[in-house]
C-alpha positions as CSV (number, residue, x, y, z in Angstrom):
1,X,7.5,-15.9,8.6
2,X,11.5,-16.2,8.1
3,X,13.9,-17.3,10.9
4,X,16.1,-14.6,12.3
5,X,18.0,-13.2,9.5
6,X,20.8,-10.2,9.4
7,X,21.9,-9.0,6.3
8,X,25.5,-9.1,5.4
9,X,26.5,-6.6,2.7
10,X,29.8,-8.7,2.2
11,X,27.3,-11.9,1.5
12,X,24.5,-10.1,-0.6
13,X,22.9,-13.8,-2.2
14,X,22.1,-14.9,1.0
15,X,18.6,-16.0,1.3
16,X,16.2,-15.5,4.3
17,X,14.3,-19.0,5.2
18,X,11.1,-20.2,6.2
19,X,10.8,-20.0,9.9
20,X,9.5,-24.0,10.3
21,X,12.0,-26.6,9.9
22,X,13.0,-28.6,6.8
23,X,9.9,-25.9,5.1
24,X,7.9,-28.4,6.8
25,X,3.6,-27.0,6.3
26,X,2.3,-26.3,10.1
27,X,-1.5,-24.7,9.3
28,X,-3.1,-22.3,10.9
29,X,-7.5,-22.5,9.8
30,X,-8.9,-19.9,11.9
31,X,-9.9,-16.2,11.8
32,X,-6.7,-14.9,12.9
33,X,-4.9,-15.9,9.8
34,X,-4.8,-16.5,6.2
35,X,-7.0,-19.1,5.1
36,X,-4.9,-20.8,2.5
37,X,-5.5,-23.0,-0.5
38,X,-2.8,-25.3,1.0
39,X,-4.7,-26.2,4.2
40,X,-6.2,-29.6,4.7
41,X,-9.0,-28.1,5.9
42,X,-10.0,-26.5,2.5
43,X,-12.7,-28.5,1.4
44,X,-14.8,-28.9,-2.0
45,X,-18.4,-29.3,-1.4
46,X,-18.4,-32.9,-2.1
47,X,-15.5,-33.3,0.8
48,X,-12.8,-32.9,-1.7
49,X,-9.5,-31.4,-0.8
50,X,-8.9,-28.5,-2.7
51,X,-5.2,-28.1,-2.4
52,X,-4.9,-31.9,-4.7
53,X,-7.1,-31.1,-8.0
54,X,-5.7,-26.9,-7.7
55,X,-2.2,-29.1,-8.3
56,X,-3.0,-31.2,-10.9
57,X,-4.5,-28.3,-12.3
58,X,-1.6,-25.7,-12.2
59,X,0.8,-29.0,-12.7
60,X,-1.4,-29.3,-16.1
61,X,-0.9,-26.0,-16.7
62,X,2.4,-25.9,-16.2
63,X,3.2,-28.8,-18.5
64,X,1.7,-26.9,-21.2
65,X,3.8,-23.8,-20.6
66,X,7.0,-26.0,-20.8
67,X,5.8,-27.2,-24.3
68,X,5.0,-23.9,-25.3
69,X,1.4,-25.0,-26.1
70,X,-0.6,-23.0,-23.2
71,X,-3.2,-20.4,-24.5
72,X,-4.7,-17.4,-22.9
73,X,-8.2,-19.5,-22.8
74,X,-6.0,-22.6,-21.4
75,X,-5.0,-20.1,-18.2
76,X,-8.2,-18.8,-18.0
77,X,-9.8,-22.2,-17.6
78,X,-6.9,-23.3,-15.1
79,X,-8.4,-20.4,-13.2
80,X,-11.6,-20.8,-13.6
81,X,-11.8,-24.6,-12.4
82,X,-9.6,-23.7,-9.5
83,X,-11.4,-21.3,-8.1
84,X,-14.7,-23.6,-9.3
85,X,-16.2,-20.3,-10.9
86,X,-16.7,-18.0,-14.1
87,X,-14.8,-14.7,-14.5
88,X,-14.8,-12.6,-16.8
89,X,-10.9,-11.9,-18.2
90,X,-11.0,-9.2,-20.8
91,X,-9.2,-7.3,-19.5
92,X,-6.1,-9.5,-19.7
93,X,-7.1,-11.7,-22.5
94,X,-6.6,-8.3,-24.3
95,X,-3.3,-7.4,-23.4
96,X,-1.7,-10.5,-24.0
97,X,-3.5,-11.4,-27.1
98,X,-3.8,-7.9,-28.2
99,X,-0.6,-5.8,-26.9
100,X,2.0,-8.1,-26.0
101,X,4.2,-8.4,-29.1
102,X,4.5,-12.2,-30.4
103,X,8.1,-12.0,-28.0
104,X,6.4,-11.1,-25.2
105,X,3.5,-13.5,-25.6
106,X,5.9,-16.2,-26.1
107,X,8.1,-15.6,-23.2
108,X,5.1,-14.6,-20.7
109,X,3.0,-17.9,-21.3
110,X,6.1,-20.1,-21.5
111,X,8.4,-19.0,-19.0
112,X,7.1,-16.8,-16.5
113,X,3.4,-18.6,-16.3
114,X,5.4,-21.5,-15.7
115,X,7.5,-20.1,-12.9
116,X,3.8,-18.4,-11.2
117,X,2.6,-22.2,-11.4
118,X,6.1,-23.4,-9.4
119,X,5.4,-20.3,-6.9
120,X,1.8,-21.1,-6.0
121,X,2.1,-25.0,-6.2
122,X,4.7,-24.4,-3.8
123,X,3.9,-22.0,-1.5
124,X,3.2,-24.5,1.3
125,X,6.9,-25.1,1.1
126,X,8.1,-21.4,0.9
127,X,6.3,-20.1,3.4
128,X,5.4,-23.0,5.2
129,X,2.9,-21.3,7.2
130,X,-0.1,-19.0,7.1
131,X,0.6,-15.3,7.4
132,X,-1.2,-13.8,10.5
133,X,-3.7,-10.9,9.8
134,X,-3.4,-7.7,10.8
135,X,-6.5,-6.7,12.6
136,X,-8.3,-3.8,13.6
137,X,-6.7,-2.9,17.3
138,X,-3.8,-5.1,16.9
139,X,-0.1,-3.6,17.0
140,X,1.3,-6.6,15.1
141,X,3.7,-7.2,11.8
142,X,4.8,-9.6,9.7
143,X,8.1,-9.8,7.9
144,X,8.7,-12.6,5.1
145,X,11.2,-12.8,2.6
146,X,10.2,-11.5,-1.2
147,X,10.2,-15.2,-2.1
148,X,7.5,-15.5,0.2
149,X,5.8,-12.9,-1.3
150,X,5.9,-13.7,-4.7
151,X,4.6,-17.0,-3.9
152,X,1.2,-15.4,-2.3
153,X,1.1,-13.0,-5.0
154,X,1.6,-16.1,-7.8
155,X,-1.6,-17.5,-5.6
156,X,-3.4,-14.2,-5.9
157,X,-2.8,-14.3,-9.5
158,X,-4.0,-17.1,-9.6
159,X,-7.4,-16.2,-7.6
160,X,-6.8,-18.9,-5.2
161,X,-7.4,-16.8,-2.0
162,X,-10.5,-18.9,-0.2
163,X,-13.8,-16.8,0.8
164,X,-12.6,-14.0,0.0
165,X,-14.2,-13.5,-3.7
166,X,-17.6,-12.1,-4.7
167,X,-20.3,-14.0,-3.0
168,X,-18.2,-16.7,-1.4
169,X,-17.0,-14.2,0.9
170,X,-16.9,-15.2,4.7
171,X,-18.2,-12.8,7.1
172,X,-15.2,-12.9,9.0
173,X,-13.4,-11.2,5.5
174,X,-16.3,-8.4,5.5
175,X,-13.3,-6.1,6.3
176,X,-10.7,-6.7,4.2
177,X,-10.1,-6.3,1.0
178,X,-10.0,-9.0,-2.1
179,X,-6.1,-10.0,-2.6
180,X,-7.4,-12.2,-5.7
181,X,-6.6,-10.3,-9.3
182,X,-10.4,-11.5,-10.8
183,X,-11.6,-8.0,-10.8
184,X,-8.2,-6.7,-12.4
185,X,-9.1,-9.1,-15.2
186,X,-12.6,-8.1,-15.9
187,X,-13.4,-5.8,-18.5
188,X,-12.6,-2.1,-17.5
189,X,-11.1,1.2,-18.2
190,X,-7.7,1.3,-20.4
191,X,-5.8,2.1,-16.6
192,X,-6.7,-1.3,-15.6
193,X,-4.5,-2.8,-18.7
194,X,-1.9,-0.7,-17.5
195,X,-2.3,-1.7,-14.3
196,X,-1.7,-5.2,-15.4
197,X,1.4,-4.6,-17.4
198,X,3.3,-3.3,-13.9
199,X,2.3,-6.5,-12.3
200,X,2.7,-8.6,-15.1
201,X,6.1,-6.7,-15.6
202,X,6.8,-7.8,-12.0
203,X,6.1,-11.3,-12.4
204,X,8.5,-11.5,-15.8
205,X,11.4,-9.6,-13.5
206,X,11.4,-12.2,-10.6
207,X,11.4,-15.0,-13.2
208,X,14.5,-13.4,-14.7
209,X,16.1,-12.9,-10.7
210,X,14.0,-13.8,-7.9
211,X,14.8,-11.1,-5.6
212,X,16.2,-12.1,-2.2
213,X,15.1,-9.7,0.3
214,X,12.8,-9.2,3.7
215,X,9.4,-7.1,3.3
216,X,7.6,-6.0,6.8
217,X,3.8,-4.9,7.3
218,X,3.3,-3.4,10.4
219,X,0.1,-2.3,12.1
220,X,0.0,0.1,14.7
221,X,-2.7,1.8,17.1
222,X,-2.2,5.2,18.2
223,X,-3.7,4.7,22.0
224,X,-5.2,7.0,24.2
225,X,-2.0,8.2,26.2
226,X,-0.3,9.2,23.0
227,X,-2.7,10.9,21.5
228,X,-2.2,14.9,21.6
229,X,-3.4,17.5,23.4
230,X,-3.7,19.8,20.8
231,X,-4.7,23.2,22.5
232,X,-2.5,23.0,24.9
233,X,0.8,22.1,23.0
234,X,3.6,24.3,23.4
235,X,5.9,22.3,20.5
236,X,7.2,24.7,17.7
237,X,6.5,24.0,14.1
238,X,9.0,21.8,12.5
239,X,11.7,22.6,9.6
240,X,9.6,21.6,5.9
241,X,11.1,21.8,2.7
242,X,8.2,22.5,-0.2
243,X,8.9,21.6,-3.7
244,X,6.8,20.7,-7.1
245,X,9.7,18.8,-8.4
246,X,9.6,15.4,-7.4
247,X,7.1,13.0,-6.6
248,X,6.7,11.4,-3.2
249,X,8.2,8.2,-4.5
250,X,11.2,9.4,-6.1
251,X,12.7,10.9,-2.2
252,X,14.6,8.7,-0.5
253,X,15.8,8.3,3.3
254,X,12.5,9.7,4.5
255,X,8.7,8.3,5.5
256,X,6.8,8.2,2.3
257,X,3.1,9.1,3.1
258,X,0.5,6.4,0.9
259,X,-2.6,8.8,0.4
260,X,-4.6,5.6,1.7
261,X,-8.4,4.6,1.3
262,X,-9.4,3.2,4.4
263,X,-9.5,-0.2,2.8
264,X,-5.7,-0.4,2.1
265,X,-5.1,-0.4,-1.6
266,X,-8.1,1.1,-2.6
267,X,-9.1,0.5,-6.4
268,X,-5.7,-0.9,-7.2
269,X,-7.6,-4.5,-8.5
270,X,-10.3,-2.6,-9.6
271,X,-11.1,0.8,-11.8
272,X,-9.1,3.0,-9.4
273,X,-5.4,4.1,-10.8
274,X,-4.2,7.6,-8.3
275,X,-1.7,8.2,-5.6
276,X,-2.3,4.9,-3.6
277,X,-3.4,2.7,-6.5
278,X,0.3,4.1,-8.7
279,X,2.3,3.0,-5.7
280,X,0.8,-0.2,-5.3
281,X,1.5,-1.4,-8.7
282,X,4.4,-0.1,-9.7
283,X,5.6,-1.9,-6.0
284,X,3.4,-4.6,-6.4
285,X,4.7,-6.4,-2.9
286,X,2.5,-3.8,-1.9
287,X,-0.6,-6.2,-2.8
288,X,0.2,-8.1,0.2
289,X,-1.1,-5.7,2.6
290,X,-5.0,-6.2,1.0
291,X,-4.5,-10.3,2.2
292,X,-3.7,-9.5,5.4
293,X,-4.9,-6.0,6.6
294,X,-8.4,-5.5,8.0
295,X,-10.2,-2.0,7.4
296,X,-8.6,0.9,9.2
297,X,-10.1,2.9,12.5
298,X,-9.1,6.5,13.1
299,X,-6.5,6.0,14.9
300,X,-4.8,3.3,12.8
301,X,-1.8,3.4,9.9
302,X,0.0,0.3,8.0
303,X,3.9,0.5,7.9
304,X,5.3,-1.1,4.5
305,X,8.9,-1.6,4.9
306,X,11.0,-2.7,2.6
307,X,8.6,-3.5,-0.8
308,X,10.6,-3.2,-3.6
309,X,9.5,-1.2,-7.2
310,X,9.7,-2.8,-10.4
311,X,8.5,0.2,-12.8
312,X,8.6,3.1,-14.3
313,X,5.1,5.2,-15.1
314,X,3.8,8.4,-16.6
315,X,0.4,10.1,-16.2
316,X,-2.2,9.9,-13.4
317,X,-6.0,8.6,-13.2
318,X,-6.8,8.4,-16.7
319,X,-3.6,9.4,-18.4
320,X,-1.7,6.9,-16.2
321,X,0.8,4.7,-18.2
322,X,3.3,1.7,-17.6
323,X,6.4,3.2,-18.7
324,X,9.4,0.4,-19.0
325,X,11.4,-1.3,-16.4
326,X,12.3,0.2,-12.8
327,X,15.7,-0.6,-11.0
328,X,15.2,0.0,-7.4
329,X,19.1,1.0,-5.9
330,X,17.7,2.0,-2.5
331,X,20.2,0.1,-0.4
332,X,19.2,-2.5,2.7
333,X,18.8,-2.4,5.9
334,X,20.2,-5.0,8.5
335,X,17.0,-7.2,8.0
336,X,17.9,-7.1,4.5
337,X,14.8,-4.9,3.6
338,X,14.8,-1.9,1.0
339,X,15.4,1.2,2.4
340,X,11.9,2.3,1.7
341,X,9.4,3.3,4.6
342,X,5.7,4.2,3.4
343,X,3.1,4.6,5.9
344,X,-0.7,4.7,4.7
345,X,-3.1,7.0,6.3
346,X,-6.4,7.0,5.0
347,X,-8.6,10.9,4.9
348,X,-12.0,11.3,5.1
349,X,-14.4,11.2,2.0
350,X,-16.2,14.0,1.6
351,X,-19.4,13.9,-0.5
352,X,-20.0,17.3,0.5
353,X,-17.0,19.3,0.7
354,X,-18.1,22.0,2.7
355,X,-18.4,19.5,5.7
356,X,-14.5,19.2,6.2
357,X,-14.4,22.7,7.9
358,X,-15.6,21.1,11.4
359,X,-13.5,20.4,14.2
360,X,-14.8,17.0,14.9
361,X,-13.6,16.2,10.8
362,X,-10.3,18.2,12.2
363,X,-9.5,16.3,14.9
364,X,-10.2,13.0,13.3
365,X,-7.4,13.9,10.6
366,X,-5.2,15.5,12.8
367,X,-5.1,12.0,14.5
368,X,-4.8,9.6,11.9
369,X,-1.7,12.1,10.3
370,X,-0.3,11.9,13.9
371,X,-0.7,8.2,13.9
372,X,1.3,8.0,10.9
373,X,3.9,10.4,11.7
374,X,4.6,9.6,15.7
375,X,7.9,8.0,16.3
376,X,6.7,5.6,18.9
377,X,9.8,3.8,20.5
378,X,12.1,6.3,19.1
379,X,13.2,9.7,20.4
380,X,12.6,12.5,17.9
381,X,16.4,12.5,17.4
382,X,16.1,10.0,15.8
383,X,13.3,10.2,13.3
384,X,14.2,10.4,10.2
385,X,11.7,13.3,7.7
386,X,8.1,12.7,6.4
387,X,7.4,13.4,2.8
388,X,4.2,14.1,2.4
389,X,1.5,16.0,-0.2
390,X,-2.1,16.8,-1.2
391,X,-3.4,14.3,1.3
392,X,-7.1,13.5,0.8
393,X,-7.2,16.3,-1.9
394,X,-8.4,14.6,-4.9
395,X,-11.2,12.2,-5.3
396,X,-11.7,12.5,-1.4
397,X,-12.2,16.1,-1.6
398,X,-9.9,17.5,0.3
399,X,-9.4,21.4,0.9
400,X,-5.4,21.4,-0.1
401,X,-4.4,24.3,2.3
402,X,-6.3,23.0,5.4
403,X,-4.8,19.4,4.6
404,X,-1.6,21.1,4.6
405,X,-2.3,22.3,8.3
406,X,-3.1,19.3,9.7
407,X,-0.1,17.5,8.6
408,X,2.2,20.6,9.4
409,X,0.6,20.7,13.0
410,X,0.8,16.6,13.5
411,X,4.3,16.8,11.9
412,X,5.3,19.5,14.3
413,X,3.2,17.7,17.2
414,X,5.3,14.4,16.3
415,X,8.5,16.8,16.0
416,X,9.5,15.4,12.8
417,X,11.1,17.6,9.5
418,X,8.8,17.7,6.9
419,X,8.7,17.4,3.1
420,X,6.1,18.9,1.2
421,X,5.9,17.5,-2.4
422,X,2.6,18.2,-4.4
423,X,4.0,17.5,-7.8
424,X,3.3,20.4,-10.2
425,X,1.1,22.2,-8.1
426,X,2.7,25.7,-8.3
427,X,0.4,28.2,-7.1
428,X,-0.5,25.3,-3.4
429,X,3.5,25.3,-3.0
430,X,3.8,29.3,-3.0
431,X,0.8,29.6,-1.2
432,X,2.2,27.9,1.7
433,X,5.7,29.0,2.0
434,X,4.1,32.4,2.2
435,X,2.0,31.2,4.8
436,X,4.7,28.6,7.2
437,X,7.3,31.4,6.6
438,X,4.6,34.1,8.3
439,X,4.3,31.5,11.3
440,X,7.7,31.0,11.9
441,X,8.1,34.8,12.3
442,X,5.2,34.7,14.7
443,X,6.9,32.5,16.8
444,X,3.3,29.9,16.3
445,X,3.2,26.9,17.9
446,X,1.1,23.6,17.6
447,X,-1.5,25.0,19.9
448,X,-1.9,28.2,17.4
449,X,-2.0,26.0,14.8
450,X,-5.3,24.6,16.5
451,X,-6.7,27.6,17.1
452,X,-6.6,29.1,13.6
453,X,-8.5,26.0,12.8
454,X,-10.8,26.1,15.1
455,X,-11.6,30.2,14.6
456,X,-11.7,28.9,11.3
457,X,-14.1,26.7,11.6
458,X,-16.1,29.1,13.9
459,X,-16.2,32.1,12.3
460,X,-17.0,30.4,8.9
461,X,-15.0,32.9,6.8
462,X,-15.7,33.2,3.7
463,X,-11.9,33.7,2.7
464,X,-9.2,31.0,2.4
465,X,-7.4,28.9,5.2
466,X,-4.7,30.7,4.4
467,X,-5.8,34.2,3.8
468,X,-7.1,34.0,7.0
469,X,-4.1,32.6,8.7
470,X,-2.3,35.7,7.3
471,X,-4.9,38.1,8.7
472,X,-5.1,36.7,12.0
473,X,-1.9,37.4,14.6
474,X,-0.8,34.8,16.4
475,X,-1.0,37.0,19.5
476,X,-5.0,37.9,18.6
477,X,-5.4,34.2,18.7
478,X,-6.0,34.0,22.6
479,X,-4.6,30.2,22.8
């Protein structure tokens, strides 16, 4: 979405531009890219274009922000007759009515409500075309500048996203999430108000300094010639680092693993707040992904290069809190893009735990970690580690130490140095250097990793992945 661009260090303000000429609007209205409010094409029932009474409604909007005279109810209704529906916004009516200081009330519906109205009137301008999407079987990315972004995300604030809401959803959009914030607004859980301060904090920091950066999504399909032969593997297992220390977040120069629902983002604009939901919000570029990303297959991931963080947080699920303002130091790369590198994998639900420990369920997640993990156009050389954790282990249900396999064995498979961070869990960490430093000393490779899963599987033993592990030579194993 930006014309070539390489970052100079020795010229750091430089901005990235739109890639057509003079910003000059070319649309795209079709199912292989972002319906916009913008387009011509976005029609009112009556034959209305949309685009002209969403301006004069934001441009109203706005006028009253520059006056300082716009209310909480005078956004909601802005919303609300943009979008030509009623939501429910107690969510945050409350926190600006309610938590927001008289400062920060002031200086949120005055300045930076007035700058969201400039991004989203605007975004034909700034990115001056639709973004693509990024469907299911397609090895395609998009890089924009964080202008670009902000100006979809002002959009999404604004709920201005077409057919992709409630019942006005298109089939076409069956697949994908909703990138609109209504259901962040409605009335919820007290993680949903915290939710709303990190994005909310995000808008107030690029009103203050819009950042002037490059983000990339990238979607890639793990096809049938790269795809392991497990059993037969003759790879050794890969250096790992384990640690309780740090968070997955906070270690840098590595591929940060997203613990990824399947629809990318999960619950972040609804009731969810853990691993993937935290990331996204506190990183809210991160929203992007749900405009443009269809649901994921088995053998899919979603690259997110570059997205910047804006916050600071304590707590997880229920005990999750905005805590203060973030400054992201990470340096950039030659696109200009943070030196930040998640890849989002999404596990398998289980209702039923006890239906994880079958090899079909193993070889599914053994190829979705290896999708994430393989360096595909890159020697191993040259790929840089994988920080990784409890993968699927919480409200997907998850068996910690036969997650921990998998991603040791598609790690070792994909011959890249692993970091094993599962934050405060003591007794998983101990349990597993015990466990990788027994394998090392037997030599194991990926195929023995594979077999103790599958014996595992087989025998149905009533003892832990691990236990069994450490009573089971690798030379007894037969692989």
């Amino acid at each position: 979405m930006i014309k070539p661009f390489k970052y100079n260090p020795s010229n750091p303000n430089r901005e990235p531009i739109p890639i057509n000429e003079d910003y000059r609007y070319i649309d795209s209205w079709d199912e292989h890219h972002v319906r916009m409010p913008c387009s011509t094409l976005y029609t009112s029932k009556n034959g209305h274009l949309r685009w002209s009474i969403i301006c004069q409604l934001l441009c109203d909007l706005k006028r009253k922000c520059d006056t300082h005279t716009a209310t909480v109810e005078d956004l909601k209704r802005t919303i609300e007759n943009c979008v030509e529906c009623h939501y429910n916004m107690d969510c945050l009516e409350h926190l600006i009515n309610e938590i927001y200081s008289n400062e920060q009330r002031l200086y949120f519906m005055s300045t930076v409500l007035s700058n969201l109205c400039s991004l989203a009137l605007n975004v034909d301008l700034i990115c001056s075309r639709p973004p693509p999407l990024l469907r299911i079987r397609s090895n395609r990315s998009i890089t924009m500048s964080q202008r670009q972004a902000a100006s979809l995300l002002a959009c999404a604030f604004f709920c201005l996203f077409p057919y992709r809401t409630g019942s006005k959803v298109k089939k076409e959009y069956e697949s994908f999430q909703n990138p609109n914030f209504n259901t962040l607004y409605q009335r919820g859980s007290i993680q949903k108000i915290e939710k709303l301060k990190c994005i909310l904090h995000y808008f107030e920091r690029i009103t203050r300094k819009m950042p002037n950066g490059v983000i990339t999504f990238q979607r890639y399909v793990l096809s049938d010639p790269f795809t392991p032969k497990w059993s037969k593997s003759t790879n050794g297992l890969i250096p790992m680092h384990l640690t309780t220390a740090k968070k997955i977040e906070d270690i840098d120069c590595v591929l940060q693993v997203d613990f990824a629902n399947k629809y990318i983002g999960g619950g972040v604009l609804t009731s969810g707040c853990v691993q993937e939901e935290i990331r996204f919000v506190i990183c809210p570029e991160m929203l992007l992904s749900l405009l443009v990303c269809e649901v994921l297959k088995p053998n899919e991931c979603i690259y997110l290069i570059g997205c910047e963080r804006y916050s600071s947080y304590k707590g997880y699920s229920k005990t999750f809190q905005y805590n203060g303002d973030y400054i992201d130091t990470k340096l950039k790369d030659n696109w200009g893009r943070k030196w930040s590198h998640v890849v989002a994998i999404d596990a398998i639900f289980y209702r039923d735990r006890s239906t994880q420990y079958n090899m079909k369920s193993i070889k599914r997640e053994l190829i979705k970690a290896f999708a994430g993990f393989h360096t595909y156009g890159q020697t191993s050389d040259h790929a840089f580690s994988i920080a990784t954790g409890n993968w699927g282990c919480g409200a997907f249900n998850g068996d910690r130490q036969l997650k921990a396999i998998i991603q040791l064995t598609a790690a070792s498979e994909a011959i890249r140095p692993l970091i094993y961070a599962a934050y405060g869990d003591k007794n998983l960490i101990e349990s597993f250097y015990e466990v990788y430093d027994y394998l090392i000393d037997q030599r194991a490779k990926v195929r023995d990793l594979y077999c103790y899963l599958d014996q595992y599987c087989n025998t149905r033993s009533r003892c832990s992945l691990f236990d069994f592990i450490l009573r089971t030579p690798v030379s007894s194993l037969g692989s």
